[in-house]
C-alpha atoms as a printed R data frame, in Angstrom:
    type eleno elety resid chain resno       x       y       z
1   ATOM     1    CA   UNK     A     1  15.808   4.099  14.904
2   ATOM     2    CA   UNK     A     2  12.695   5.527  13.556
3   ATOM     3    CA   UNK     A     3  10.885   7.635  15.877
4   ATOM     4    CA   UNK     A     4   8.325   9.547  13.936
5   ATOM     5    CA   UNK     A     5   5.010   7.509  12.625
6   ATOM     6    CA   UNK     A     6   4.145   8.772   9.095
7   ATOM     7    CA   UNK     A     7  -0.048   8.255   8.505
8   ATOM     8    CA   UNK     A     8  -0.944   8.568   4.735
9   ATOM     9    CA   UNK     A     9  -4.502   9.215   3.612
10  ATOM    10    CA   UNK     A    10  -5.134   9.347  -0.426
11  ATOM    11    CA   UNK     A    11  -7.392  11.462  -2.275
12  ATOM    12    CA   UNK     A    12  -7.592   9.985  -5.124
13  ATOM    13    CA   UNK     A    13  -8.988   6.548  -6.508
14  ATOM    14    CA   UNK     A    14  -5.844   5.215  -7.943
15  ATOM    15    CA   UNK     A    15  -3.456   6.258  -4.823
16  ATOM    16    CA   UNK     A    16  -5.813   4.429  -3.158
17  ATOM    17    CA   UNK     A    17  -5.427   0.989  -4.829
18  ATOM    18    CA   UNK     A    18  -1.947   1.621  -4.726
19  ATOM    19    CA   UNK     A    19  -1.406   1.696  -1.610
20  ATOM    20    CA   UNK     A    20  -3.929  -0.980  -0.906
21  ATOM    21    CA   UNK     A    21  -1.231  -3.155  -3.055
22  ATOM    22    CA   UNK     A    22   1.220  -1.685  -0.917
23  ATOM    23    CA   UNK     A    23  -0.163  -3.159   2.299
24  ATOM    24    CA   UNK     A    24  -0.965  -6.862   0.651
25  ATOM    25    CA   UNK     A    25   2.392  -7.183  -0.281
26  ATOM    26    CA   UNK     A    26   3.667  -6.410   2.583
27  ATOM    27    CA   UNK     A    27   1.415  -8.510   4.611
28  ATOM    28    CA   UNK     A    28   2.189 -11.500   2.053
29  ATOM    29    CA   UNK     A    29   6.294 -11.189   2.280
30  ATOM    30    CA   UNK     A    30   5.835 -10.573   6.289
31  ATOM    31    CA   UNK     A    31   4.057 -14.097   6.763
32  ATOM    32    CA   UNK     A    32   5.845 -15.937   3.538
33  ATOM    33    CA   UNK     A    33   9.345 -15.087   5.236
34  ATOM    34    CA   UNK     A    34   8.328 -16.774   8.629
35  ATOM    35    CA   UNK     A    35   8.144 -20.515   7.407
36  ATOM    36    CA   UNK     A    36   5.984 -21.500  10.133
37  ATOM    37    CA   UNK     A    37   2.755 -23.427   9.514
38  ATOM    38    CA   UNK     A    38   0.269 -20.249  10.920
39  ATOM    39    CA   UNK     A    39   2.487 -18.193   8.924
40  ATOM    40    CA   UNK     A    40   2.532 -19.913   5.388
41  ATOM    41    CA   UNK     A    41  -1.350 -20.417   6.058
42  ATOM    42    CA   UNK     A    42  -2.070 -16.179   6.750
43  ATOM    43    CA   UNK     A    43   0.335 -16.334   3.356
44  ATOM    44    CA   UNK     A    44  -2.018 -18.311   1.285
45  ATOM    45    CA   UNK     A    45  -5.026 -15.959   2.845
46  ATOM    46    CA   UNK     A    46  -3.389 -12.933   1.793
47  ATOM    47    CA   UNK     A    47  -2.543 -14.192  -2.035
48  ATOM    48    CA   UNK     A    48  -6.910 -15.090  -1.964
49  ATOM    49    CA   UNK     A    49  -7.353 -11.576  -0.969
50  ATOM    50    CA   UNK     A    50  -4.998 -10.746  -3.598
51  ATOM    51    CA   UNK     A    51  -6.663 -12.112  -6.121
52  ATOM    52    CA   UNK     A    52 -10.223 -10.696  -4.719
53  ATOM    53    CA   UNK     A    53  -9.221  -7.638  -4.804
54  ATOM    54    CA   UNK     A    54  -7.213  -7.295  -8.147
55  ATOM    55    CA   UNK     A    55  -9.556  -9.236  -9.822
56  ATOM    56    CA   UNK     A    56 -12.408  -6.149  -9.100
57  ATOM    57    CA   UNK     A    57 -10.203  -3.247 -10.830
58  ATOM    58    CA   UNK     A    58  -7.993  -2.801 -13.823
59  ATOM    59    CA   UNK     A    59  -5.280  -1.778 -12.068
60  ATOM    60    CA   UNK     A    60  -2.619  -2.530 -14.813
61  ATOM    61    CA   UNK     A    61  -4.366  -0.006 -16.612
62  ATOM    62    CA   UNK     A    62  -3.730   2.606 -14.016
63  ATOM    63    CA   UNK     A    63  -0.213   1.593 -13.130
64  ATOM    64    CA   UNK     A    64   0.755   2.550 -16.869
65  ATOM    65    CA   UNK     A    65  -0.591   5.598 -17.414
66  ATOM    66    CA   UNK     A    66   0.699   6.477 -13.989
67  ATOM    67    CA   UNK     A    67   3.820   5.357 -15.094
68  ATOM    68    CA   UNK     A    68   4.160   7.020 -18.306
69  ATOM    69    CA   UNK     A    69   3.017  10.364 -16.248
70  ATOM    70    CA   UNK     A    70   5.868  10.322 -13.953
71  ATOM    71    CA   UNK     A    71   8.211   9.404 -16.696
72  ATOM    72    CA   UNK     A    72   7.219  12.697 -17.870
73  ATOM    73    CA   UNK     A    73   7.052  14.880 -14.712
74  ATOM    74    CA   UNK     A    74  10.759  13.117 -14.174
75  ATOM    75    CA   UNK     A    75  12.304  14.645 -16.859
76  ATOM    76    CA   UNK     A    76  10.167  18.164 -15.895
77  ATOM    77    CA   UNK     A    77  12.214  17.705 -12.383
78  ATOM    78    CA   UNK     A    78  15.304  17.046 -13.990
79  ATOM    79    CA   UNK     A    79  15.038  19.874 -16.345
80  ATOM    80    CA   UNK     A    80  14.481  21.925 -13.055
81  ATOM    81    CA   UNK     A    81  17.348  20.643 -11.309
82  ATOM    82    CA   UNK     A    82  14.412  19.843  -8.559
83  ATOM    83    CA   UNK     A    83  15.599  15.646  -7.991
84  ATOM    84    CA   UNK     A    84  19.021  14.780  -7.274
85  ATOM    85    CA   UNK     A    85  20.733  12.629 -10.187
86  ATOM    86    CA   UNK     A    86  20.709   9.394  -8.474
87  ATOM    87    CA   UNK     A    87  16.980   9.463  -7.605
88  ATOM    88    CA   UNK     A    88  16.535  10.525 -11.377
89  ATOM    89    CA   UNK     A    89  18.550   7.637 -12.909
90  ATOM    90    CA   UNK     A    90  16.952   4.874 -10.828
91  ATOM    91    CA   UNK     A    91  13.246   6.014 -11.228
92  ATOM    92    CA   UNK     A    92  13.599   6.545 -14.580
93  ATOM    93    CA   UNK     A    93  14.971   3.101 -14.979
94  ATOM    94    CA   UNK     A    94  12.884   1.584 -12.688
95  ATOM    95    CA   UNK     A    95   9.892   2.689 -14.413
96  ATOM    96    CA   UNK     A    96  10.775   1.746 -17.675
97  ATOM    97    CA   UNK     A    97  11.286  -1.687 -16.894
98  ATOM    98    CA   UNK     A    98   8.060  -1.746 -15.029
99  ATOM    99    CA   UNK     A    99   6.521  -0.656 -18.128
100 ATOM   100    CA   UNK     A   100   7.807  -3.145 -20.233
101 ATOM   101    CA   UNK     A   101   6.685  -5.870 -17.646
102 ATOM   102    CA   UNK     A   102   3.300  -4.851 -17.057
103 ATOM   103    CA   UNK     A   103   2.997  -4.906 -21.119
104 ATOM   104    CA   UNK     A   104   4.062  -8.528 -20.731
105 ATOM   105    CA   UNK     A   105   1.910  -9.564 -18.118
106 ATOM   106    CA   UNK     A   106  -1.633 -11.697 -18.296
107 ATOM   107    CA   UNK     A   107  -4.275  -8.952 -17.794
108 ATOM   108    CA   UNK     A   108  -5.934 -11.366 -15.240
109 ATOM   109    CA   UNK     A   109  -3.092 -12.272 -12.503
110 ATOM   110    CA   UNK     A   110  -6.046 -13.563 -10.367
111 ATOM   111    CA   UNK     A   111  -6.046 -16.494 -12.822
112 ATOM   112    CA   UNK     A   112  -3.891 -18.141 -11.070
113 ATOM   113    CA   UNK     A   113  -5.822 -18.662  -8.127
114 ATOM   114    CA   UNK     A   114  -9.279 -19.040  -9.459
115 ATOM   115    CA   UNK     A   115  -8.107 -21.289 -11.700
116 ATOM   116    CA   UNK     A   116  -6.707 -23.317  -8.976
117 ATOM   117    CA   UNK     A   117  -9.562 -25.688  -7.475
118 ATOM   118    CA   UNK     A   118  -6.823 -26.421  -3.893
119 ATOM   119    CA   UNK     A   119  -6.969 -22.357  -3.358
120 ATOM   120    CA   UNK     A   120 -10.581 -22.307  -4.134
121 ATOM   121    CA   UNK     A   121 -11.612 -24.862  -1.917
122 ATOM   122    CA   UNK     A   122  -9.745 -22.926   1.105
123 ATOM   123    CA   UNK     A   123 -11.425 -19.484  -0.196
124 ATOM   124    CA   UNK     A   124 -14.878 -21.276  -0.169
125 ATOM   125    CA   UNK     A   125 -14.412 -21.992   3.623
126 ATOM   126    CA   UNK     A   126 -12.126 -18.898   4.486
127 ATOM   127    CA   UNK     A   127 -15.479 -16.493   5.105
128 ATOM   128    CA   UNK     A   128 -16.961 -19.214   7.714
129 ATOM   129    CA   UNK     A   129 -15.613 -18.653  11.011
130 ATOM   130    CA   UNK     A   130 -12.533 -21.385  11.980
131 ATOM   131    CA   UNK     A   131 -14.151 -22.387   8.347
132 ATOM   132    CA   UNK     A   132 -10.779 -22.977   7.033
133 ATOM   133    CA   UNK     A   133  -9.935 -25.639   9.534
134 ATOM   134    CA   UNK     A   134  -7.887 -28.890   8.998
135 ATOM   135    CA   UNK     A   135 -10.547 -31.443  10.249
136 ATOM   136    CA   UNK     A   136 -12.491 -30.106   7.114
137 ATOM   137    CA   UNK     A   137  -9.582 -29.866   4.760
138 ATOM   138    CA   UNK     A   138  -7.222 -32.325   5.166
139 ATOM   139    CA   UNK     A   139  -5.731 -31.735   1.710
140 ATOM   140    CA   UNK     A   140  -4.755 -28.474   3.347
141 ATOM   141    CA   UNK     A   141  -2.983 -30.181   6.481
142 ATOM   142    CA   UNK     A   142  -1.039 -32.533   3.940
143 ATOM   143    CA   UNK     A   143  -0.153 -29.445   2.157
144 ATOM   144    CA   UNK     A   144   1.320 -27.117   4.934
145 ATOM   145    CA   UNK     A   145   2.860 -30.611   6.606
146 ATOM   146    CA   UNK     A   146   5.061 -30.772   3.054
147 ATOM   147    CA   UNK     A   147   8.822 -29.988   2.438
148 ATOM   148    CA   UNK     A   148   9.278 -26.147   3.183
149 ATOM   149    CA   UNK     A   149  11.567 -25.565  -0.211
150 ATOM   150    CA   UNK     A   150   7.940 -27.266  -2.032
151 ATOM   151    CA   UNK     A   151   5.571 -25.712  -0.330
152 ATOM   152    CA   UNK     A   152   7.526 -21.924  -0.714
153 ATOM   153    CA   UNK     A   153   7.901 -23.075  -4.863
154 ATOM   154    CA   UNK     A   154   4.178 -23.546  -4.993
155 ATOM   155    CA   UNK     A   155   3.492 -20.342  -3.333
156 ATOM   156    CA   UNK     A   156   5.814 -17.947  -5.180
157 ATOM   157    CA   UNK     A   157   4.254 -19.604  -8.634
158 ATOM   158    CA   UNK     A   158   0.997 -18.385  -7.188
159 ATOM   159    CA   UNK     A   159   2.064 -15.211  -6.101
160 ATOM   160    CA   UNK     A   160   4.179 -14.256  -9.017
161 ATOM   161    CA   UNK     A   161   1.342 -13.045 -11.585
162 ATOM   162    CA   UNK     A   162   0.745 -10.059  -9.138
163 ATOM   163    CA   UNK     A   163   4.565  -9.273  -8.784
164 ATOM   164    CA   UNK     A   164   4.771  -7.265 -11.470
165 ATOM   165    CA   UNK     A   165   1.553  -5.069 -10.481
166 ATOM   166    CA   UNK     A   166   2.768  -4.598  -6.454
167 ATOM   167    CA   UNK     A   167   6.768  -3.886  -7.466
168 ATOM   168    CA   UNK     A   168   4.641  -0.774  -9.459
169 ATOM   169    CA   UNK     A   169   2.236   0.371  -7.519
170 ATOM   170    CA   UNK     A   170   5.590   0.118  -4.491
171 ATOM   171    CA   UNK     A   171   7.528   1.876  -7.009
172 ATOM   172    CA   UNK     A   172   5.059   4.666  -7.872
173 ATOM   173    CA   UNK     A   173   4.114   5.475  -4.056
174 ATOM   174    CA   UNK     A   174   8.092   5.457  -3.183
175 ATOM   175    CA   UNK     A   175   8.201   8.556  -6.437
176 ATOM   176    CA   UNK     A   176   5.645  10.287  -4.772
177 ATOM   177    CA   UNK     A   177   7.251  10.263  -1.496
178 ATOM   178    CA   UNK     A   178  10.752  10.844  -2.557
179 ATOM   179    CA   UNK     A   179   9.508  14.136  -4.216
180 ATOM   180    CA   UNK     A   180   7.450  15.586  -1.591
181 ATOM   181    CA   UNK     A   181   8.551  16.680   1.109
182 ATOM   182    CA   UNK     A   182   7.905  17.965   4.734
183 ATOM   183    CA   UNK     A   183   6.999  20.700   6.173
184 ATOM   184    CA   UNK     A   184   6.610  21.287   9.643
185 ATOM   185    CA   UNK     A   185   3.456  23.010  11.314
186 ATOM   186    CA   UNK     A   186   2.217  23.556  14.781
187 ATOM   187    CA   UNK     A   187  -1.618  23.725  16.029
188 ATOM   188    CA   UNK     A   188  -2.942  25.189  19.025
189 ATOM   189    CA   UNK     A   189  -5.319  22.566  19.583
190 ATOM   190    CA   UNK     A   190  -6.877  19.661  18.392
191 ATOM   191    CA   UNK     A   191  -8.140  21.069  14.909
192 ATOM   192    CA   UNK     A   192  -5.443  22.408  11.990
193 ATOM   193    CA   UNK     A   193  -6.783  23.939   8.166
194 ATOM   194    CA   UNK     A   194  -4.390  24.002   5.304
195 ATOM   195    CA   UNK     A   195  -6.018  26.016   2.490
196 ATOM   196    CA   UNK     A   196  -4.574  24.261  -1.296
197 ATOM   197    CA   UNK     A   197  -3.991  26.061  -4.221
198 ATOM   198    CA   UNK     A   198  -6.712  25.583  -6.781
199 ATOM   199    CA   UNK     A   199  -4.421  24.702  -9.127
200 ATOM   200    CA   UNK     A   200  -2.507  22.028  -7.317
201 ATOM   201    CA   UNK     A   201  -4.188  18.376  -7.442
202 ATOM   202    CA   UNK     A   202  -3.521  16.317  -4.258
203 ATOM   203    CA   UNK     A   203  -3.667  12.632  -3.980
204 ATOM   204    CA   UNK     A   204  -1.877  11.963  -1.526
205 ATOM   205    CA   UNK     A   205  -1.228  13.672   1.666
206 ATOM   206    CA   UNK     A   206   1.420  12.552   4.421
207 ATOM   207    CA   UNK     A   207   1.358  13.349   8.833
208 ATOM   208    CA   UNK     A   208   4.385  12.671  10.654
209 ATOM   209    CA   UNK     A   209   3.779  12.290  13.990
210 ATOM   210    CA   UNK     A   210   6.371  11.435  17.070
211 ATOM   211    CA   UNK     A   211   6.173   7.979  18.523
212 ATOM   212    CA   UNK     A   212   4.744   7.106  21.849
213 ATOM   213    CA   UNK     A   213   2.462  10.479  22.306
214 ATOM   214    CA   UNK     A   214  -1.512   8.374  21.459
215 ATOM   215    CA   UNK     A   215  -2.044  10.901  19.028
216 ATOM   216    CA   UNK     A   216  -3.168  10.147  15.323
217 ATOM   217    CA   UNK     A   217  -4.746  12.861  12.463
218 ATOM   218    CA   UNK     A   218  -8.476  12.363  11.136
219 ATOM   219    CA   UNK     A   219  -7.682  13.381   7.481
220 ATOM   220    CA   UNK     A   220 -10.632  14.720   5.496
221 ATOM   221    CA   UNK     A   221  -9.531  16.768   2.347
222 ATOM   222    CA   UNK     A   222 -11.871  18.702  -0.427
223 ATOM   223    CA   UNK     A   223 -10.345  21.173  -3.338
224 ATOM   224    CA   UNK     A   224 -10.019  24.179  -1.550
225 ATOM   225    CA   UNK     A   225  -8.668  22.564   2.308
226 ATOM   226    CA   UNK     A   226  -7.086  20.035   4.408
227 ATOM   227    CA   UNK     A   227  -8.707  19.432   7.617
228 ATOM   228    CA   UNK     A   228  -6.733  17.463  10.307
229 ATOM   229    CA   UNK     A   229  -8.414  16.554  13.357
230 ATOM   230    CA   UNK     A   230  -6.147  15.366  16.020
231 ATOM   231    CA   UNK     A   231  -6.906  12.934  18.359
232 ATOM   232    CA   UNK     A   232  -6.005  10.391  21.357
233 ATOM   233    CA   UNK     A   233  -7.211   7.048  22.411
234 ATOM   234    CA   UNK     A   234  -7.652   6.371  26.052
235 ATOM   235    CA   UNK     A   235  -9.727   3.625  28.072
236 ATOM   236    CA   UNK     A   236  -9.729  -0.092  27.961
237 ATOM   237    CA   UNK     A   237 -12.008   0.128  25.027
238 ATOM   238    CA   UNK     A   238  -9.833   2.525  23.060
239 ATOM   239    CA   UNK     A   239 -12.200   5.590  22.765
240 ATOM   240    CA   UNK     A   240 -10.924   8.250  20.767
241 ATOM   241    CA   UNK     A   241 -11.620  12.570  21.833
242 ATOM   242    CA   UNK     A   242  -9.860  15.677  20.005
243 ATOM   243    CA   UNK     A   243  -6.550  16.424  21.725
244 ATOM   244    CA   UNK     A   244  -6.540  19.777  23.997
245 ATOM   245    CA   UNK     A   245  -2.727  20.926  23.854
246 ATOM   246    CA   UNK     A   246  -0.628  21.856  21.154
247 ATOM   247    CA   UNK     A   247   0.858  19.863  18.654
248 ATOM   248    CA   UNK     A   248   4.157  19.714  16.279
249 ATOM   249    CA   UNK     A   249   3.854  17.699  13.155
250 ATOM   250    CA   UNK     A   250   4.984  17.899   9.363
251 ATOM   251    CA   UNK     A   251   2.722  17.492   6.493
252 ATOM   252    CA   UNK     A   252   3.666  16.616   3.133
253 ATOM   253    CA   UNK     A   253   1.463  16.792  -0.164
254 ATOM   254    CA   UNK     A   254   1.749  15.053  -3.681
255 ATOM   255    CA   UNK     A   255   0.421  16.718  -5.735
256 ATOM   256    CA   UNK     A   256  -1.092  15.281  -9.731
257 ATOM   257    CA   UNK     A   257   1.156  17.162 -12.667
């Protein structure tokens, strides 16, 4: 069992929308696995938010020349005997095939919902409150009331434009944090500073915390420091002050070759 929480903050741009991939993919497969009506529906919200989001960036853009820069800092780790075999085989592999499928991939995944007048109709009403209701849209009712093994095979033909761009953006974020690794730190109080080398480029930095202690980091970072603020939540309404005793936690940085 897992006891520590890990809270991840990114510096950079393109971390960013990585891990914002990260999080709609996981939110997708959570609710597509559950088969339930409520569940399929928060599906089919997540693949429009999908879509909204993809559709603002060119991510694909950034997922290969992120790709093609760890395929070189790979062989740099190898060379250093600084990532065990296994881990160097299966990125290496993994990122080559990503490559190839991102190459073969529609530069507009979102095409496949806005280009899908049923999804459009339910995005139209999705930003009204109870908007996306049944009484509105039956079409949607007869939808989520069809055969589960239908319903799942229209779904996955929706969702599987953006597969290729979430399995890289997964498998980027998994490099990073296989590579960098903790180190363990203790502050006296609520605030800790971690001065960076000017030569090192962050973009991604990593808190574990223990479970079950209401404490969480406030994460601000600039080129020459980290600043961690550490606070606690207390009160029905979940108000947050600086912590007052002292604090064990490890810290891990990725750092831009």
């Amino acid at each position: 069992m897992n006891n520590y929480i890990i809270y991840e903050q990114p510096i950079t741009e393109n971390v960013r929308n990585f891990l914002k991939c990260e999080y709609l993919d996981e939110k997708f497969n959570c609710a597509v696995k559950q088969h339930d009506m409520w569940s399929i529906k928060s599906s089919i919200s997540t693949l429009i938010e999908m879509s909204d989001f993809i559709f603002r960036i060119n991510i694909k853009i950034e997922l290969l020349k992120d790709l093609e820069k760890n395929l070189h800092l790979l062989e740099i780790l190898k060379k250093n005997n600084s990532i065990e075999l296994s881990d160097y085989d299966k990125f290496y592999t993994e990122m080559q095939s990503n490559i190839d499928k991102l190459n073969s991939t529609d530069c507009s995944p979102s095409r496949s919902i806005t280009d899908n007048d049923f999804l459009m109709q339910i995005k139209s009403k999705s930003h009204i409150p109870a908007g996306d209701n049944f009484f509105d849209m039956p079409s949607y009712l007869n939808f989520l009331s069809s055969n589960k093994t239908f319903i799942l095979e229209n779904i996955n033909n929706w969702y599987s434009p953006f597969k290729p761009i979430f399995i890289s953006s997964i498998l980027l974020l998994d490099f990073k944090r296989t590579i960098s690794k903790f180190e363990y730190f203790s502050s006296n109080d609520s605030y800790f500073e971690m001065k960076l080398d000017k030569s090192d480029k962050t973009d991604l930095v990593r808190i574990k915390l223990e479970k079950n202690i209401n404490i969480y980091p406030d994460i601000s970072v600039n080129p020459q420091n980290i600043n961690i603020m550490f606070k606690t939540s207390y009160g029905a309404n979940r108000q947050s002050k600086p912590i007052e005793e002292k604090l064990d936690f490890g810290i891990s940085l990725s750092n831009i070759k």
